[in-house]
Backbone bond lengths (Angstrom), bond angles and torsions (degrees), N, CA, C in turn:
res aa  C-N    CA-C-N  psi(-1)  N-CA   C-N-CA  omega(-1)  CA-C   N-CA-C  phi
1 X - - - 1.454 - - 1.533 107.30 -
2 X 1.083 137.20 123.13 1.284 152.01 -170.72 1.689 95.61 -87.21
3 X 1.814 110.14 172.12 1.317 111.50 -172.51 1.612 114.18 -73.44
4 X 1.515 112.16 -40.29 1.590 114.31 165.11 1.473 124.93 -40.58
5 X 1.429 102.32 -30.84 1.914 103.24 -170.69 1.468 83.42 -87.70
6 X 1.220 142.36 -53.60 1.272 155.27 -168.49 1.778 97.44 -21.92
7 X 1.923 93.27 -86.68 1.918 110.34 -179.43 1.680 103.25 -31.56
8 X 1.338 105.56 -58.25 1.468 119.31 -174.44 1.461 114.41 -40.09
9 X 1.295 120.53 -58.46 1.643 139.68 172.25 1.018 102.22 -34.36
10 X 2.088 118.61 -61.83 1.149 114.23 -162.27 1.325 121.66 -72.89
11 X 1.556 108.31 -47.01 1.290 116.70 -174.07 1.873 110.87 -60.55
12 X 1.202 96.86 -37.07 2.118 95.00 158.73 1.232 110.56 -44.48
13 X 1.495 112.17 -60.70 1.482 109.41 -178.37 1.240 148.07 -34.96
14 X 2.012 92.47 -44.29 1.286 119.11 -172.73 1.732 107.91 -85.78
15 X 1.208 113.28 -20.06 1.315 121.14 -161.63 1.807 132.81 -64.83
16 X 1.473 89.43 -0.90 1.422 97.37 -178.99 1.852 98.79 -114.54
17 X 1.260 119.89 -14.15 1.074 104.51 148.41 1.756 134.53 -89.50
18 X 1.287 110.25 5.25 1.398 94.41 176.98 1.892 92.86 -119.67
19 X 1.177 95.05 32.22 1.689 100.58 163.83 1.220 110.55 -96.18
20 X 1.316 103.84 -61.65 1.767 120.54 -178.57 1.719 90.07 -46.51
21 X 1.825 116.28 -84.82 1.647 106.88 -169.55 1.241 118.32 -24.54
22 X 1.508 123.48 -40.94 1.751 116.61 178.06 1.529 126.11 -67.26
23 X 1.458 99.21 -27.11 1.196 100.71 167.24 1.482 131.85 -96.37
24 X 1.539 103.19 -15.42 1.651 98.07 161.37 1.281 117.93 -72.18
25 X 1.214 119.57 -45.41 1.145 117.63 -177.22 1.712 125.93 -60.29
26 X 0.906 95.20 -36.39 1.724 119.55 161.89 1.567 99.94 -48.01
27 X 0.946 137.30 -80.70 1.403 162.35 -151.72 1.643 94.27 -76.89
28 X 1.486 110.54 -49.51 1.731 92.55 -174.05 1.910 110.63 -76.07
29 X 1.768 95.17 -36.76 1.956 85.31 165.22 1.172 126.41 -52.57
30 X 1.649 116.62 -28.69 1.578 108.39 -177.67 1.873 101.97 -85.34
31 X 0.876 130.59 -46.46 1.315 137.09 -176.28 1.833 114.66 -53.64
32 X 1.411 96.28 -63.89 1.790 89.14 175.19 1.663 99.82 -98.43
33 X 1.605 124.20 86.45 1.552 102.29 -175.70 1.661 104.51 -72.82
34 X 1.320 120.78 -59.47 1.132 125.78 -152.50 1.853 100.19 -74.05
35 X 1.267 127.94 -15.99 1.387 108.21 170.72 1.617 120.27 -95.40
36 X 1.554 111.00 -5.69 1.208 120.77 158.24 1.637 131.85 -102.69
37 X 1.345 99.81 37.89 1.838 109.00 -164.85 1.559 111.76 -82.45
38 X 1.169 96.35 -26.75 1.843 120.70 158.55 1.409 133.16 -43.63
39 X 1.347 94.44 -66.78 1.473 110.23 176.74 1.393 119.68 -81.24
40 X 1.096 123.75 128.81 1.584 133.53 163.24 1.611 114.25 -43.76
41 X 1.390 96.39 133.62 1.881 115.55 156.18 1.500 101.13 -22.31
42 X 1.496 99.56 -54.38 1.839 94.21 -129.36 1.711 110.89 -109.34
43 X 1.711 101.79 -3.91 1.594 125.93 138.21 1.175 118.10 -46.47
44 X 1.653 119.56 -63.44 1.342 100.06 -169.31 1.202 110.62 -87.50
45 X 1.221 133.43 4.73 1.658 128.83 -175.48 1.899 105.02 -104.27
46 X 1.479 110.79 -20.84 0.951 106.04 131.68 1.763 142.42 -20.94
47 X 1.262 82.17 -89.04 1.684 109.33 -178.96 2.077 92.70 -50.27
48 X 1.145 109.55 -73.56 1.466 104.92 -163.28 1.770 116.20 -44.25
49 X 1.498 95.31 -31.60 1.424 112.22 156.66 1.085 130.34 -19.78
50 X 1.646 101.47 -91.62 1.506 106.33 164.73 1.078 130.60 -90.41
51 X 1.404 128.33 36.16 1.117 134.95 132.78 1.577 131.30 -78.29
52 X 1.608 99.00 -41.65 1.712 89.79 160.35 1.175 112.44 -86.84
53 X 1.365 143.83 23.56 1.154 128.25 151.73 1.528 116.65 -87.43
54 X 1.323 102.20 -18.54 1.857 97.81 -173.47 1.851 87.74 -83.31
55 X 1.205 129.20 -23.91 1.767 116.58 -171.59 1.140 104.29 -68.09
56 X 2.108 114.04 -42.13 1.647 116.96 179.38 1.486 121.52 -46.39
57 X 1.768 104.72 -17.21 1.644 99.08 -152.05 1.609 82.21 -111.11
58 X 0.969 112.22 -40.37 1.957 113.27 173.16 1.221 103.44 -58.14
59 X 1.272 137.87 -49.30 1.543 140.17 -176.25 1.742 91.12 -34.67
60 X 1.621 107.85 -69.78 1.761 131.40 -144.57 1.513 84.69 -53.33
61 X 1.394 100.41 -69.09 1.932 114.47 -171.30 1.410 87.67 -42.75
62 X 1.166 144.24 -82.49 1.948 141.73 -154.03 1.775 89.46 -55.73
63 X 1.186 138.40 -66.24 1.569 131.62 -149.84 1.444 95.73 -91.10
64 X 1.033 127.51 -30.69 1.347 121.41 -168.40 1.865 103.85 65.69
65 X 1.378 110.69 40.33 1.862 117.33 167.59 0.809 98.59 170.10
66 X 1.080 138.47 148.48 1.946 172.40 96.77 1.719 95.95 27.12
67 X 1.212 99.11 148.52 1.495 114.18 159.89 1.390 117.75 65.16
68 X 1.160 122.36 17.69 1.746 117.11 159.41 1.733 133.35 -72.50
69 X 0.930 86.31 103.02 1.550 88.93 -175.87 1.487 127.72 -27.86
70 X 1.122 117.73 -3.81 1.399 127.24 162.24 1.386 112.87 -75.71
71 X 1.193 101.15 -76.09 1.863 120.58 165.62 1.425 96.37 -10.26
72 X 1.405 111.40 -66.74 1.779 110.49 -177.97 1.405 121.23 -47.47
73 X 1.564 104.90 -43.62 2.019 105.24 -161.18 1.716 95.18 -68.81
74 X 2.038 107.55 -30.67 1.700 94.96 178.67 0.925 115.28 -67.62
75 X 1.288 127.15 -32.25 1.795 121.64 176.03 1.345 122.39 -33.25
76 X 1.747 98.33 -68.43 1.480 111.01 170.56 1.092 117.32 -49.65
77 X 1.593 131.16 -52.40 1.279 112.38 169.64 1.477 124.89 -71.33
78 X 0.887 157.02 -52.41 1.520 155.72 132.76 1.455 110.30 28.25
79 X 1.630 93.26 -75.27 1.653 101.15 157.68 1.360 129.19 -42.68
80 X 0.840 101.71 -57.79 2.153 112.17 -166.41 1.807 90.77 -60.72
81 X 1.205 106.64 -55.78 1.598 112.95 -174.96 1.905 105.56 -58.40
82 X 1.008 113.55 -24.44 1.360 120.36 -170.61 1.977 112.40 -79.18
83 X 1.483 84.79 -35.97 1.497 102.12 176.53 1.260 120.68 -98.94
């Protein structure tokens, strides 16, 4: 695998957690507006960020492979808890 397939791998990897962060965060600015008028978009999608990225990499370490449907429900929560 060369360094191009490499970025590629990862950023696949990462990609279902910085889906969910865009959309929580999305969803929690419209939902709590006025107690989140403070905080930035791109703070909390941040944060949910790397939070589902540390579940993606705990998922791998617990399954030892990508893509278990568990791995996913921690994401989401990871996130929600993150935000």
């Amino acid at each position: 695998m060369g360094p191009l397939d490499a970025i590629w791998h990862a950023l696949n990897f990462f990609a279902p957690a910085l889906g969910v962060a865009v959309f929580a965060a999305s969803a929690a600015k419209l939902l709590w507006r006025h107690e989140l008028a403070t905080v930035r978009w791109h703070r909390l999608a941040l944060w949910g960020a790397l939070a589902g990225m540390a579940a993606l990499i705990g998922g791998l370490a617990v399954f030892g492979r990508d893509g278990k449907m568990a791995t996913y429900a921690a994401v989401v929560v990871a996130s929600a808890l993150a935000l």
